[in-house]
N, C-alpha and C positions, 0 to 999 in steps of 0.2 A: 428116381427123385433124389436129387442130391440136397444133405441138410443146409440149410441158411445159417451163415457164420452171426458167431452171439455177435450183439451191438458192446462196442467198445464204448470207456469212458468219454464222454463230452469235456469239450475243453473248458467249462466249468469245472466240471469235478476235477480235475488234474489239477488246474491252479489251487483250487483248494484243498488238494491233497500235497503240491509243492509249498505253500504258503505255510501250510499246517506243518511240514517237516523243516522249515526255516525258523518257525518261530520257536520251536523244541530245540533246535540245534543253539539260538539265539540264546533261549532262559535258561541253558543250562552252560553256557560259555559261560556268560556275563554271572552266573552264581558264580562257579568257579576261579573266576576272573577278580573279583570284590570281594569273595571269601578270603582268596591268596594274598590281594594289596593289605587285609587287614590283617593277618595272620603274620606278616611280614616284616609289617614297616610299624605296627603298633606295638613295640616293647611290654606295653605296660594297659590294661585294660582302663578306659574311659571314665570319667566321675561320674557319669551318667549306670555304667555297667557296674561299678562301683557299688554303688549306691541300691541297685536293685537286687544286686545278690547277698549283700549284707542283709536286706532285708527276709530275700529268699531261705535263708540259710533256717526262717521260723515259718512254720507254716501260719497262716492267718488270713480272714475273710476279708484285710483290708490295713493298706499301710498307711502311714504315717501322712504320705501327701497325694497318693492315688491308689486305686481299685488291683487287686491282687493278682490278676492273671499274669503279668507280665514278668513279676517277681516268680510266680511259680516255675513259668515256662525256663525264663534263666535259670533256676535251681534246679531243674531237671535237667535240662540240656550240659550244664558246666561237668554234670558226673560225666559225662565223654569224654571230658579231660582232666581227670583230678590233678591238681596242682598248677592246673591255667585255666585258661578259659576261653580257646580256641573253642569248642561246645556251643560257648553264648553265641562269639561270630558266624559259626554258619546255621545257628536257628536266625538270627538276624537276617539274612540273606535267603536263606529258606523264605521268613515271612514276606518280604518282597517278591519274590518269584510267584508267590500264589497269590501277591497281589497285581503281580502285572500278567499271570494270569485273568484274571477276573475282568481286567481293562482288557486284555484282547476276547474274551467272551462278548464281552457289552459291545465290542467293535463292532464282529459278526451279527450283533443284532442289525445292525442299521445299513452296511456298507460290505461290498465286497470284501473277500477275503486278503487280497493285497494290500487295499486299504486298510483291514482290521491291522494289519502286518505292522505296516506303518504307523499307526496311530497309538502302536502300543511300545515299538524300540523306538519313536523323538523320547521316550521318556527316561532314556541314557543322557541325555541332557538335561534332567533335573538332579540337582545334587541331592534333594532330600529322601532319592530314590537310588542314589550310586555312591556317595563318600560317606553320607550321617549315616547310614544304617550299620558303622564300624563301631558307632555309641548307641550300643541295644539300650533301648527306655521304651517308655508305653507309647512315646508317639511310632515308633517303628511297627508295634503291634497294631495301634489304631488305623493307621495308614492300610494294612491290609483288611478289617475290620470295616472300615470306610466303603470301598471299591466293594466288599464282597457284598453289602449292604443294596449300595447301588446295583448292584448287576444282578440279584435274588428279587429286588424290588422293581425293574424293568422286565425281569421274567415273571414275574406274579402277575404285574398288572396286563403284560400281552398275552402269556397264555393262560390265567387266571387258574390254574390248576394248583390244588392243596398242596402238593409238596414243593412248591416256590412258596407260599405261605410260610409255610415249616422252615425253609432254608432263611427265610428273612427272618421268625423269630430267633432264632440260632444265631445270625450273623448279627442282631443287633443284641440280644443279651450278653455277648462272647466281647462288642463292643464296649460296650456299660463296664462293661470288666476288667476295660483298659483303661479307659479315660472316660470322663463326663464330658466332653466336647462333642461326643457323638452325637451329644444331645441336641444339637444346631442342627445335624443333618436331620433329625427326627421329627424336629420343629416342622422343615421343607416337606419331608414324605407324606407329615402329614397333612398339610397344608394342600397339598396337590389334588387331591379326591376332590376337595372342597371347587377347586377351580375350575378340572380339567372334567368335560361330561364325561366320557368314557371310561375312568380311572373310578369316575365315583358312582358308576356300576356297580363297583366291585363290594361296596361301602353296603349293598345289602345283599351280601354273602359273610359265609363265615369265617372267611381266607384273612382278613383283616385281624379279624378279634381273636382267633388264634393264633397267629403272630405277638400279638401284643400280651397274650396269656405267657406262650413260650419266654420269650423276651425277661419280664417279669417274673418268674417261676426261676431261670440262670441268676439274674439280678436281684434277688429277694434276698440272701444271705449276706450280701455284702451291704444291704440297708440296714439287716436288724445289726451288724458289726457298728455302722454309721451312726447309727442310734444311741449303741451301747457306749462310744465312745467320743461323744460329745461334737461329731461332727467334724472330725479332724480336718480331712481332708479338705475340705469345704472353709476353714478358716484360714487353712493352707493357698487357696486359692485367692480369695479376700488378699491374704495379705502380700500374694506373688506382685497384684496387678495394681496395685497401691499406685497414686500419683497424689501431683501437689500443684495447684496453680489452674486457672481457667485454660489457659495453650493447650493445656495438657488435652481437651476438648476435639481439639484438631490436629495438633502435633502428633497426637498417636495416630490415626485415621490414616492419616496423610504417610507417615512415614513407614506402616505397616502395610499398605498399598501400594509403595514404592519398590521396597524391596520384594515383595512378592513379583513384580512386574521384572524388575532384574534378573531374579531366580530363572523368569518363564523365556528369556532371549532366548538361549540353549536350541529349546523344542521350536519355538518359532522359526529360528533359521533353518533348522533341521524341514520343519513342513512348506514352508516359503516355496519352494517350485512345485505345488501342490494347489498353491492359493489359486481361487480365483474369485473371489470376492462374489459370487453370489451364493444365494441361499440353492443346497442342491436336495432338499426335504422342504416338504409343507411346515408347516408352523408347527400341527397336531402330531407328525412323525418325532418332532425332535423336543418338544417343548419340555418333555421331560429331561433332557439333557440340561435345558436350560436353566431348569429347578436347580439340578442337584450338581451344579456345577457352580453356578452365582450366588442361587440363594442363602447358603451356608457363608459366603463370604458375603455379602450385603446386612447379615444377620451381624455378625462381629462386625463389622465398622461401624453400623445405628449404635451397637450398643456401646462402643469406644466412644465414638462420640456425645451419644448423649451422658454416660459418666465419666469419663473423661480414664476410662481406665486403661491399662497398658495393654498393648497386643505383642506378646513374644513374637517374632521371628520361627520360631519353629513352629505356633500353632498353625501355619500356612500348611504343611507339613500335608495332611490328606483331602487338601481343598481340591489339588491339580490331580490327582490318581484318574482322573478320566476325559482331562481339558485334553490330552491329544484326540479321542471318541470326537467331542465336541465342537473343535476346532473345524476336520475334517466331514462330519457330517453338517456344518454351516457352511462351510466354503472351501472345501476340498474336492480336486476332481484327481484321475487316475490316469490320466497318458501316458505312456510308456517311457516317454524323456524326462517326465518332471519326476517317475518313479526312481527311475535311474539314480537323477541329479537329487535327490532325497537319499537313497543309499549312500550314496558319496558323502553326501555332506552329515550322515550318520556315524558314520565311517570314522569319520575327522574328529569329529566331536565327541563320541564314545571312547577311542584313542584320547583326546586332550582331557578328558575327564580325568579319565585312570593317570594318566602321567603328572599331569598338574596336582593329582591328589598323591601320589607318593611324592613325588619331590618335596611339597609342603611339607608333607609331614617327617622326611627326613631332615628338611633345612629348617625349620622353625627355632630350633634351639640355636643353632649356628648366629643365623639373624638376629634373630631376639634377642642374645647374649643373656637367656635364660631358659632353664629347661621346662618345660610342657608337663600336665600329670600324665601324659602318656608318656612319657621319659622317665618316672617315678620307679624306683628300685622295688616295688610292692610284695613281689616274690622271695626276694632276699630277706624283706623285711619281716615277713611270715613267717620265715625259716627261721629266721634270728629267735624270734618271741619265741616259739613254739618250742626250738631248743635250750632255750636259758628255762623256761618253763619246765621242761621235763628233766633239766637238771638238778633238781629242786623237790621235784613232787610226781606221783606215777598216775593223778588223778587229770581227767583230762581237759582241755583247757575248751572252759564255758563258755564266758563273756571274755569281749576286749570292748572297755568304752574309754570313748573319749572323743576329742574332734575327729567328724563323721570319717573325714577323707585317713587318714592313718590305721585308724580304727579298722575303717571299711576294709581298706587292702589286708590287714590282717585277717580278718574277717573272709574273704575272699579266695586268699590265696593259701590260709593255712589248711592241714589236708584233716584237722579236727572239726572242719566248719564252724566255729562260734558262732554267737549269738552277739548283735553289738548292741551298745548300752551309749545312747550320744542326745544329742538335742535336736539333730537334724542340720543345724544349721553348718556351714561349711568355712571352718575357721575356730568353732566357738567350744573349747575345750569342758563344755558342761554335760549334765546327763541327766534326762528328764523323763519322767514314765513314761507320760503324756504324748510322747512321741517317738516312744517304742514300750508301747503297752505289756511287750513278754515278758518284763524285767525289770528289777528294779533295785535300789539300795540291800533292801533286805536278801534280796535273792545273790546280790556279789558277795554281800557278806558270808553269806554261807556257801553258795556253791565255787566263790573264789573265784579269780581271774584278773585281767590286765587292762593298766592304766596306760594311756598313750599318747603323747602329746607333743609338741611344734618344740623342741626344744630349744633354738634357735632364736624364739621370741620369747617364749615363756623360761628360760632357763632350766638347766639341767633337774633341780629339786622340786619335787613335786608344788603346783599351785595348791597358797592357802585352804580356797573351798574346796579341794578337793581332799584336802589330808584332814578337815574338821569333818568330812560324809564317812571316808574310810582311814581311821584314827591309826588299825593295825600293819596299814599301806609301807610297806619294804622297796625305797627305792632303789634301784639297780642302775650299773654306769649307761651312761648312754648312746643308742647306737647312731652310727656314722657310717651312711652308706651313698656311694656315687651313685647321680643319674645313667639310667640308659642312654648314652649318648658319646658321640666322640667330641661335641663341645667343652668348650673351658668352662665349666660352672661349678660351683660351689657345691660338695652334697647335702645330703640333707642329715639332720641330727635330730633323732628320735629320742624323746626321755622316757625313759619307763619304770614301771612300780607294780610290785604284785598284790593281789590282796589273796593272801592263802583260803584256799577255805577249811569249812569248822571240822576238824577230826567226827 
């Protein structure tokens, strides 16, 4: 009796063992690929990166204009690089990878594996997924926070098991952490039980209210910070979206809708030999898609327009993290020509991404006939301080305040890590507790440190209110340092002043 040969894989399983070694070879190019165009071509770290590791540099349950995760993860990650902050860029690039992971998980829910394939690289054709994540900020973080939210909350409610529960409070308190925008997707989730019968099954089990326990219990420290501190952020936001005039009712709406629609060309041409314009899921298969892909954005325009408040351009940011899912589970099919003709034209466009996006960024100063702050000498300028500093005093340099952006890159790039002392606002040579709560008058006075400022507008000598706050303030000549760049521009001219501190 001769044994019977084992049964080999099914051409299922192959494609989805080839599919699965594509998309790994894919997410880990394109990190590599966007790690190195920023690494590269960006001189001088972003006022976005700026600004978050200035903050970073103190620990604290809550900064100035948003929720503290974001600033921690930069502070941690920049010690990679002490004295740059290549560090920041590939946590940046990191966070997208585990978010366009999480979009091809949710693929896999609904649609073959070549599809999932697809439906997760068109999104090399959004930029808020391939050139802005070079400027690490909380929408970088939220964006992956977002998706992972969605894809924890699609596997909770199909296979209703506790530790999807668990993974959804985790993914949305981890969100709350970044940004309060997440709070729109929150609105939709929970919205959903309410409509959908089989979702709101789930509404008498315990998988919900556990979620919402977890979620709450990550997020609780940074309310009683919110509390203690009059609300900062939140008045921050108040005053981000500020408008004037009744237009303003529709003009936001309308123009915030537009450019999103722009942004999404990219991925559409990419899916385009894919389409076929009918529905390839029942209503009940995808419906969930349809929440948490429109409803968040239907939520933000009601509310532009009924107050007529502004809608950033970046907050579009983690709307699309699953419109390629979406798209292809509405009206996508998988023939083997139209997969093809979707690789090609992946192909092209993944290429024009990366190329369009170094070029910019080397010719912008050329063009402009002014340099960019990514052209901003900010490491020299750290060096500068840090050495006239230590020529002077062996105590080590605390605070540097003053306007945020000068300030910051000292802050930043020196390898003492300071603490900044600014107002927040970007220009404005003042210094307010209130919006950096670690520090204050009293604390420069005594633990001493540096005054920083535009000196180019505000002149060489220290500004009036600043020399009436610190009377003992010693100012120094002022530095003059060229942009990163081989443009003809002007450098910039730093004034500076020390305030010793108390023996």
């Amino acid at each position: 009796m001769t044994d019977s040969p084992l049964p080999g894989p099914t051409s299922e399983e192959t494609d989805a063992s080839r599919c699965r070694r594509l998309f790994w070879c894919w997410l880990i190019g394109r990190t590599v690929v966007w790690f190195a165009v920023a690494l590269f071509t960006i001189p001088n770290a972003p006022l976005d990166l700026i600004e978050w590791l200035s903050w970073g540099n103190q620990f604290s349950w809550g900064y100035p204009k948003h929720p503290p995760l974001p600033a921690w993860l930069a502070a941690a990650f920049v010690r990679l690089s002490p004295g740059d902050v290549w560090g920041v860029y590939l946590l940046s690039y990191l966070l997208i990878a585990v978010a366009l992971w999480a979009a091809w998980r949710l693929g896999n829910e609904f649609f073959s594996p070549s599809m999932a394939l697809i439906a997760v690289i068109c999104l090399d054709g959004l930029i808020y997924l391939t050139r802005e994540p070079a400027e690490f900020n909380n929408n970088i973080a939220l964006d992956t926070a977002w998706i992972l939210t969605i894809f924890c909350f699609v596997r909770a409610i199909r296979s209703g098991t506790i530790v999807w529960w668990v993974a959804l409070g985790i993914a949305v308190g981890l969100g709350l952490m970044c940004k309060y925008t997440i709070g729109i997707l929150l609105v939709v989730l929970a919205a959903f039980p309410i409509f959908n019968r089989e979702a709101r099954a789930h509404l008498r089990r315990p998988g919900p209210y556990l979620a919402v326990l977890i979620a709450l219990a990550i997020f609780a420290p940074h309310v009683v910070w919110l509390v203690r501190h009059e609300f900062v952020t939140l008045q921050y936001v108040v005053q981000r979206t500020q408008s004037a005039g009744w237009t303003a009712h529709f003009r936001h709406p309308v123009t915030f809708a537009l450019s999103q629609v722009l942004l999404l060309i990219p991925v559409l041409i990419i899916l385009l030999p894919l389409f076929r314009f009918r529905q390839n899921h029942s209503y009940s298969q995808c419906a969930v898609l349809d929440w948490v892909v429109w409803g968040p954005l239907i939520i933000l325009l009601t509310i532009s327009s009924v107050t007529g408040r502004q809608l950033r351009e970046i907050w579009g940011s983690p709307l699309w993290t699953a419109v390629g899912v979406w798209l292809l589970a509405r009206f996508g099919s998988a023939p083997p020509v139209g997969l093809r003709w979707s690789g090609r034209i992946w192909a092209f466009v993944a290429t024009a991404m990366v190329l369009g996006c170094v070029i910019q960024t080397v010719a912008d100063p050329y063009v402009r006939g002014r340099p960019t702050r990514k052209n901003y000498p900010g490491r020299l300028l750290a060096e500068e301080v840090t050495r006239r500093w230590h020529t002077r005093t062996a105590v080590p340099l605390s605070i540097v305040a003053g306007e945020p952006w000068r300030a910051g890159n000292v802050c930043c790039y020196s390898s003492e890590r300071p603490i900044i002392y600014s107002s927040g606002v970007m220009g404005d040579f003042t210094f307010e507790p209130r919006h950096t709560p670690w520090t204050n008058d009293a604390d420069m006075l005594f633990r001493g440190g540096v005054l920083v400022w535009d000196a180019a507008k505000l002149g060489d000598d220290l500004p009036e209110h600043a020399r009436l706050r610190f009377e003992n303030a010693e100012v120094q000549s002022p530095i003059v340092l060229p942009y990163q760049t081989g443009a003809n521009v002007p450098p910039d001219r730093v004034g500076i002043a020390f305030v010793w501190p108390k023996e």
